[in-house]
N, C-alpha and C positions, 0 to 999 in steps of 0.2 A: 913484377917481372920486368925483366931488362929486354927493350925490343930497340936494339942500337942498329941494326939491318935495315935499308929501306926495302919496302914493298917491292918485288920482282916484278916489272910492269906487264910482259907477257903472263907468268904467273896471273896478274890480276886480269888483264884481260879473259885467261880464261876462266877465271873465278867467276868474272860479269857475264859472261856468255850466255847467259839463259835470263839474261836483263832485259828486257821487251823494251821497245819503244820509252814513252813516255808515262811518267808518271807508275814505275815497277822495279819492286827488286823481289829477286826468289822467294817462291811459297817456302822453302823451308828457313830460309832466315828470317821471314812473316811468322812462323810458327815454334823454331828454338828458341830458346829463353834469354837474348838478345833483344829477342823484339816485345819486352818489355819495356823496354827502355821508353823511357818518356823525356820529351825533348819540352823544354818550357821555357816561356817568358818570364824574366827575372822583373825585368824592367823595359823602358821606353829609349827607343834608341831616335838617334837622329833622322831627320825624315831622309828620303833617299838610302838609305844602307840599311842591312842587315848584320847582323851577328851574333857566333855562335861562343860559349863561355864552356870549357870543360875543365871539370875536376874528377878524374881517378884515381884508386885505392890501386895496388899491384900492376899498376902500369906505369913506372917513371918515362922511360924517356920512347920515343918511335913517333912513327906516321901513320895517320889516317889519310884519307884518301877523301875527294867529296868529288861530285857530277853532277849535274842538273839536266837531266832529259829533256827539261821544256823553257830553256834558251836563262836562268838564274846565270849560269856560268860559260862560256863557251868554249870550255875545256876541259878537260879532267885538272883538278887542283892536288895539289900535297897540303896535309896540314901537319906541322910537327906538334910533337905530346914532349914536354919541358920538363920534368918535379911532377910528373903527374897532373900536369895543366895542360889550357891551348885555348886560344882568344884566334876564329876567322871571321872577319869581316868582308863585305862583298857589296856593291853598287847593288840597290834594288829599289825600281820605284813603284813598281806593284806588288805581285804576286809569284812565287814562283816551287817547286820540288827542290828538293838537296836532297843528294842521296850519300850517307856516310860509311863507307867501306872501312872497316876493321882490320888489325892482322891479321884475322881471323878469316876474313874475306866475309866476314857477316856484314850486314846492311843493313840499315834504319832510315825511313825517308824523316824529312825535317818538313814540312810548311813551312816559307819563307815567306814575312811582310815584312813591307818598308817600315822602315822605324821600330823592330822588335829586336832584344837580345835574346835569345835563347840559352837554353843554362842546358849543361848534359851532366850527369853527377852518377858516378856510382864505384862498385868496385867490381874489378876487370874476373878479380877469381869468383865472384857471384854472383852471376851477373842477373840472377834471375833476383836479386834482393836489390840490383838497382832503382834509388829514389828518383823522381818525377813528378815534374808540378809545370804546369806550362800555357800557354796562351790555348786559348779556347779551340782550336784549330786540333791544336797536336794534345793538348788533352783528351777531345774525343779519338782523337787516332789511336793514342793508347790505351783509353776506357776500350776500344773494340780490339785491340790486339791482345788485351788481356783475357779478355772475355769469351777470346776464339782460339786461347794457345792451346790448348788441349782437345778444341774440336778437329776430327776428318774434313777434308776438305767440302764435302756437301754440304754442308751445318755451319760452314766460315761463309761460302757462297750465299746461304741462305739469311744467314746472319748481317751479311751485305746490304743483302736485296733491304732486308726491313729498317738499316740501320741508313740506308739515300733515303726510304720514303719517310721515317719518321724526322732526317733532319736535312731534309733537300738544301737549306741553306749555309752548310757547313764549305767550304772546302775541301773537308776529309770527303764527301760524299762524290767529288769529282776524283777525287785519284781512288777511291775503292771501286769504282763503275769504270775504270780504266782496267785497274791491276784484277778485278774479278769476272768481268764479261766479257771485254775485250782483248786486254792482253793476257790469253789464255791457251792452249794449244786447241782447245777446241769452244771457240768463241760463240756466246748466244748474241748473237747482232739483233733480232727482235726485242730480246730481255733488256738490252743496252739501250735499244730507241725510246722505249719505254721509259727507264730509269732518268736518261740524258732528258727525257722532255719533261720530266717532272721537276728536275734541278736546273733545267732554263727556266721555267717558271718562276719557281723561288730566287732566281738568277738573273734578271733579266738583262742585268750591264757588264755580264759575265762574258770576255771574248771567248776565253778558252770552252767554253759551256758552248755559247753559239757552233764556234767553228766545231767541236765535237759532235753537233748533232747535223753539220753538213758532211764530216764525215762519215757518220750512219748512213745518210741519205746515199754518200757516195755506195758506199760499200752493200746497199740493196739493186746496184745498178748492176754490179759485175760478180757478185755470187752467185747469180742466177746464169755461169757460163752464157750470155751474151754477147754482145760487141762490142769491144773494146771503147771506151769513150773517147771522142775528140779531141787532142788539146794540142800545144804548139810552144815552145820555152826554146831560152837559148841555153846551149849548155857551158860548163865550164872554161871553155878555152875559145868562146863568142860564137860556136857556131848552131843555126839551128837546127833543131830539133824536134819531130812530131809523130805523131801517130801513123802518119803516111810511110815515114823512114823504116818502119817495122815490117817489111815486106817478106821476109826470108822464112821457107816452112816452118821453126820454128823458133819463135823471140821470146826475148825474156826480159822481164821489168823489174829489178830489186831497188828496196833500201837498204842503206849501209848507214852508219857514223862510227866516227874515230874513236868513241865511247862505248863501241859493242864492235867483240873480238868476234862472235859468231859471225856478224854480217861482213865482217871484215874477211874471215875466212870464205866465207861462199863468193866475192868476188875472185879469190886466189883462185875456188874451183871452178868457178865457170871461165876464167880467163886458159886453164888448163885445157875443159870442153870446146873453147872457142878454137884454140888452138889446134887441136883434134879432129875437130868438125869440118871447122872453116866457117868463116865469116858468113862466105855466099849460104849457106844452112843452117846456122846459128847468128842471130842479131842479141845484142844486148844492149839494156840502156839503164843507168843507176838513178839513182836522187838520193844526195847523201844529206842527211839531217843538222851537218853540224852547223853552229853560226857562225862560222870564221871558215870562209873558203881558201884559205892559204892551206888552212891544216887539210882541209879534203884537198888542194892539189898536192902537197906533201908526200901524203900515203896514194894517191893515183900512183905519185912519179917510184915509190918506193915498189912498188907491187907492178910496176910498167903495165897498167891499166889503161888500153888505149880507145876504150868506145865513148860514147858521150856519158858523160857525169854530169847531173843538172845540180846545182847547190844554188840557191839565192840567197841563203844564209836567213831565211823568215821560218827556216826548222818548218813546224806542223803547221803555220800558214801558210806555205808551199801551197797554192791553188791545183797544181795539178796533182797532188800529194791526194786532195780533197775530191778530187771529180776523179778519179783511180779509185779510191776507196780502200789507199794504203793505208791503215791503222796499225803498224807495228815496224820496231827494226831487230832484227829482219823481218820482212817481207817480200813476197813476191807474183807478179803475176804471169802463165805464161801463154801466149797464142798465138796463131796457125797463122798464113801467109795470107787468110784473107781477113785479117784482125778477127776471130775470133776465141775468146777465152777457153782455153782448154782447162784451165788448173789455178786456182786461188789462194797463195798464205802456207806454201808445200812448206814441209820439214825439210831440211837442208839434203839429207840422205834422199828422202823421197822427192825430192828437187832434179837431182842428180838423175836418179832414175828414170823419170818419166821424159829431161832430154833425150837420152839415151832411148828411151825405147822410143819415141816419137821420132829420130835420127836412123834407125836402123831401117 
């Protein structure tokens, strides 16, 4: 099939919209016959880089898309499809997510190590007869995508849960304890503490491991509507910023990145609410995830977004990312004029609403 069109980028954004945080692409492109796909190590690549080898049947020519939630990339990438091929390569000297958008707007996450090539091979009109062979990493990711494409979601969950403790030292075992407990609309943060402590264990030199289970930590601090935690950053444009600044009846704390259209949309609506309200009864304060602070002042200056935006560009080791107990984008928290949390992680709709009634 002839895909000579490039991908409509709003299109794709809202394709991504229900892209969580890090380490996620939609349960249902986890569970159509897409996410078969098994992404594999052919061979040994250079140390420092990664890269990706595709070969397709009924797909000659078009773009895929690729993104890395947890700092691989620090942008959204194009990749073109040639003859039914496409060779990306990418600087990497650890570890990192690839997330590979389709014209389809389906998604496959990659496992990325330094020095692996990965191979993607199949054909576009069957796709559930795509072959797969690959680095120990994305072979177990497949062996459990296949093994759960035809389970309801209780039974993929659960299939999770056994599939971190029987192999806590995998990799795959950190992005299924993201994409199944935490980035979920309704999140088990005890089941997550749990899980995350038993793959630090097996993990000990693992950063992203660690810092994941001081995010737990965070996130038992302020789901219990408490008080708002302490902290102090300088925002975007050098000025600071803290907990004290949030004084107005009611404040609102989101994440955003340039790689999720939802979050992107809920700054447009709250800059609307602001507007409406007024500053002096609506406070807002962002922290945008991307690793290039150009691109988050870009879209600030595009959207005339004028409250503090904190980026340090260290994405999820953002420290106040971690003592907040933001685990998603979007996210949000919101509370009352004497810092307390009224509301934790709202849907965007029910976001809207409880300013609104809190404002009346």
């Amino acid at each position: 099939m002839q895909m000579k069109k490039p991908i409509n980028h709003r299109n794709l954004f809202e394709a991504l919209r229900y892209s969580l945080s890090s380490f996620l692409f939609p349960l249902s492109s986890f569970l159509f016959p897409l996410s078969s796909l098994l992404l594999t190590s052919s061979c040994s690549n250079a140390g420092g880089s990664f890269r990706m080898e595709g070969e397709f049947k009924g797909f000659n020519q078009g773009e895929l898309y690729v993104y890395s939630p947890d700092g691989g990339l620090r942008k959204l990438d194009t990749i073109s499809v040639k003859g039914g091929r496409f060779t990306y390569e990418v600087r990497l000297d650890s570890t990192a997510t690839f997330v590979l958008v389709f014209p389809n707007y389906s998604e496959v996450p990659v496992i990325g190590e330094s020095g692996a090539t990965v191979e993607v091979k199949g054909d576009a009109s069957h796709l559930k007869e795509i072959e797969v062979h690959g680095t120990k990493a994305n072979d177990q990711m497949t062996g459990f995508r296949l093994k759960t494409s035809e389970m309801p979601p209780p039974e993929v969950v659960r299939e999770a849960s056994a599939f971190i403790k029987d192999h806590s030292a995998s990799l795959t075992s950190v992005y299924l304890l993201r994409r199944y407990f935490l980035l979920t609309p309704t999140p088990d943060y005890r089941q997550a503490h749990i899980l995350a402590e038993t793959i630090r264990q097996a993990q000990p030199y693992n950063k992203q491991v660690a810092m994941l289970v001081r995010h737990l930590k965070g996130l038992e601090r302020v789901t219990g509507n408490g008080a708002l935690p302490k902290f102090s950053a300088i925002d975007i444009k050098g000025h600071p910023i803290s907990n004290g600044d949030l004084y107005a009846p009611v404040n609102v704390i989101t994440t955003w990145s340039s790689w999720n259209f939802e979050s992107q949309n809920i700054q447009r609506q709250l800059k609307s609410l602001e507007r409406e309200k007024g500053v002096s009864r609506l406070r807002i304060m962002s922290i945008c995830l991307d690793a290039d602070a150009r691109e988050c002042r870009r879209l600030m200056d595009r959207d005339s977004i004028m409250w503090s935006n904190i980026c340090d560009e260290r994405m999820w080791d953002n420290p106040i990312i971690t003592s907040l107990g933001l685990s998603r984008v979007p996210d949000n928290i919101i509370t009352d004029a004497k810092g307390h949390i009224i509301a934790h992680s709202l849907p965007v709709n029910e976001l809207k609403k409880k300013i609104e009634e809190l404002l009346q």
